[in-house]
C-alpha positions in Angstrom: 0.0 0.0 0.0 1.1 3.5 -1.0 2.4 5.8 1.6 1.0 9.4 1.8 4.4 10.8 0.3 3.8 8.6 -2.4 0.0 9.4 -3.0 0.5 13.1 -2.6 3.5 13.0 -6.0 0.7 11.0 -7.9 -2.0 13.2 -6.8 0.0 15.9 -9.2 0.8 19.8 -8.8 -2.6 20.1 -7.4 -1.5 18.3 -4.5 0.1 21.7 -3.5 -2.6 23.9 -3.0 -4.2 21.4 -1.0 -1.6 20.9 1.3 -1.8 24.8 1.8 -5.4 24.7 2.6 -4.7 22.3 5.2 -2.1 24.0 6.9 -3.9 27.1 6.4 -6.9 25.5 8.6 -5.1 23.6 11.2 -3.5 26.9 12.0 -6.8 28.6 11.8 -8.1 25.7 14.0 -5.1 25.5 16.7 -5.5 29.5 17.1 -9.2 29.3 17.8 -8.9 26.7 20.2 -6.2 28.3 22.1 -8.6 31.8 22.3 -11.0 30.0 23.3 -9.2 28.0 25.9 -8.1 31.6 27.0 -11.5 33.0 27.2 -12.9 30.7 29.2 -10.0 30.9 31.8 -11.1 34.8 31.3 -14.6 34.6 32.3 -15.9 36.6 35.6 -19.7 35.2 35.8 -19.8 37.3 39.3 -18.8 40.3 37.8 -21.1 40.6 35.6 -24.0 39.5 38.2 -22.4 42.5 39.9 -22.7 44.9 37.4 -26.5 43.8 36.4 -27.2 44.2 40.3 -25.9 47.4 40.0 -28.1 48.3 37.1 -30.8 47.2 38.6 -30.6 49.0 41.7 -30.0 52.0 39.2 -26.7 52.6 39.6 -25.1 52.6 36.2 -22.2 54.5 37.6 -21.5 51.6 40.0 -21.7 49.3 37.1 -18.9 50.3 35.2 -16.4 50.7 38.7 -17.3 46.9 39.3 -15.8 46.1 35.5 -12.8 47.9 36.1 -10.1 45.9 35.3 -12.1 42.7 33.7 -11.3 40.7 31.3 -14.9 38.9 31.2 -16.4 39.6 27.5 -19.5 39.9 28.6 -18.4 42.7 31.4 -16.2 44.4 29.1 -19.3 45.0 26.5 -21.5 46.5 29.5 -19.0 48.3 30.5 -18.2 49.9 27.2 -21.8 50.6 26.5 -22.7 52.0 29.9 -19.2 54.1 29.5 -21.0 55.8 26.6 -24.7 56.0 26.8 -24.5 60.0 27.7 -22.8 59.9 23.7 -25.7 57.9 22.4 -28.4 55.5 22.8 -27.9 53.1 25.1 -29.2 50.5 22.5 -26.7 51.8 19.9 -23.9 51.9 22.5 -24.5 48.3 23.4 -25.0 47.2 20.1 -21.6 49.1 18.7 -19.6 47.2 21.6 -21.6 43.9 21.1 -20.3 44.1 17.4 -16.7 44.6 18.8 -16.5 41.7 21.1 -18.2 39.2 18.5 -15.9 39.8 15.8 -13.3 38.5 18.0 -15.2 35.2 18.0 -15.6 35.8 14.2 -11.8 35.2 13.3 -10.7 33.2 10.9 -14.3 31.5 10.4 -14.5 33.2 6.8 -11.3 31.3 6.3 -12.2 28.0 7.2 -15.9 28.4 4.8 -13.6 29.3 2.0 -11.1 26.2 2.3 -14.3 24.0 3.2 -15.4 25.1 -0.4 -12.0 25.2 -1.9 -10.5 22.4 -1.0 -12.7 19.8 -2.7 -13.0 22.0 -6.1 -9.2 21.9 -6.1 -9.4 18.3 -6.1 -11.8 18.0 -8.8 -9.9 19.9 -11.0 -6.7 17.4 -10.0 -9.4 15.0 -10.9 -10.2 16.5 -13.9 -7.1 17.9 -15.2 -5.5 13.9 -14.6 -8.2 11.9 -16.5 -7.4 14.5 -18.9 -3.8 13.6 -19.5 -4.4 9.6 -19.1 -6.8 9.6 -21.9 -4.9 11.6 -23.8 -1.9 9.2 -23.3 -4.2 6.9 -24.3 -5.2 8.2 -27.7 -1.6 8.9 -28.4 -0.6 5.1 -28.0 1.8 6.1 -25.1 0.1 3.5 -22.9 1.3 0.0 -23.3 -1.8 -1.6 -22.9 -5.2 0.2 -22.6 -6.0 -1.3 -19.4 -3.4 0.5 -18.0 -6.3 3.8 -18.1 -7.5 2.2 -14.8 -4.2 2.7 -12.7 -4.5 6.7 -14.5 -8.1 7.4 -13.1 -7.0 5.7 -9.8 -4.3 7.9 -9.5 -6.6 11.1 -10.8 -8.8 10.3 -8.0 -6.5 10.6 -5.2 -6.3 14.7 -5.8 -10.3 14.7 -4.8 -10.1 12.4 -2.5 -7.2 14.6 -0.3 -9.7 17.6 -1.4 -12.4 16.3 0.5 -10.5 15.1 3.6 -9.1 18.7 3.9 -13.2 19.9 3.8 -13.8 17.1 6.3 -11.2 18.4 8.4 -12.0 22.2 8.8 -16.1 21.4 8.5 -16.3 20.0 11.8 -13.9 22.7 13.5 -16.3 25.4 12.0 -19.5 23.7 13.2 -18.3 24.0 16.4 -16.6 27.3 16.6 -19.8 28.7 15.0 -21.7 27.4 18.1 -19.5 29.2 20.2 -20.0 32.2 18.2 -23.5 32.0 18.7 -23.5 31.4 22.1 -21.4 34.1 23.1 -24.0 36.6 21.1 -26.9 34.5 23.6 -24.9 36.0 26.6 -24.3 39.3 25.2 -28.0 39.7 24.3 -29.5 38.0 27.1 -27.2 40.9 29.6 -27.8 44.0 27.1 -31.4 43.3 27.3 -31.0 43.1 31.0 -29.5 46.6 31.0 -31.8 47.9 28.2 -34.9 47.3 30.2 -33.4 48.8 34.4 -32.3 51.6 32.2 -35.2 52.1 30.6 -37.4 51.9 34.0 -34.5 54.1 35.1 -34.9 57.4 32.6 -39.1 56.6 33.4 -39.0 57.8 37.1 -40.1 61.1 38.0 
């Protein structure tokens, strides 16, 4: 059986843009993990419960001295929102610093949809581009014996078949780091809307 030095060389040159989408995603992949590994060791759940307690108790003030210093993303976005609310709306102000702390989750996912899409048409046109020279070897009598077309579209094959492994590889990576995305936009929205609604009750009192 081949070894995968030996399948990548008969895969053909479109072996090498392959290999780049791979490398390109398990970098993409290892740097994700390792922000998220440092978020979590980031989060201040208490902090925050402060700082809604605080809102509550209509003391927006008191909010933004209890985030001093966090590095909780949640925190961070109240505090810049509540930081500028006397600028603009405290809807837009919320929403502005939502955006900011989101995008951070948002690295490199546009990256791995690209090489999810990417990789596999790269290996259909290896595919392509090899049954293409084999039946043209073919035609021109340059293979000793026509049977030998088999062992060409075998080898034509192994382009797509590296193509899709690389899509396999970042698909599942990018399933799961959207989840994450979307769950740190839960916890963003589920505090802003928190705030939204004491402040609001706030600016209604006589």
């Amino acid at each position: 059986m081949p070894d995968i030095k030996e399948l990548f060389i008969k895969g053909g040159p479109i072996m090498w843009p392959i290999l780049i989408c791979s490398i390109v995603a398990l970098t993409v992949v290892v740097e994700r993990v390792v922000f998220l590994l440092a978020e979590a060791a980031r989060r201040q759940r208490k902090v925050v419960d402060a700082m809604l307690d605080a809102v509550e108790q209509g003391d927006p003030d008191g909010a933004v001295k209890v985030a001093a210093g966090t590095r909780d993303f949640v925190a961070r976005t109240l505090c810049a929102a509540l930081s500028h609310r006397r600028e603009k709306s405290i809807s837009s102000a919320l929403l502005r610093a939502a955006e900011q702390e989101l995008a951070r989750y948002n690295r490199g996912l546009s990256t791995l949809d690209t090489i999810i899409t990417l990789a596999p048409l790269l290996g259909l046109l290896g595919t392509v581009t090899g049954m293409m020279h084999s039946f043209g070897m073919l035609q021109g009598g340059e293979l000793g014996e026509p049977t030998a077309i088999t062992g060409g579209i075998a080898e034509a094959l192994i382009a797509t078949a590296f193509g899709l492994g690389v899509a396999i590889m970042a698909l599942i990576p990018f399933n799961y780091l959207n989840s994450r995305l979307e769950l740190a936009r839960r916890e963003i929205q589920d505090a802003a809307a928190h705030v939204e609604i004491h402040l609001a009750q706030l600016t209604q009192k006589p």
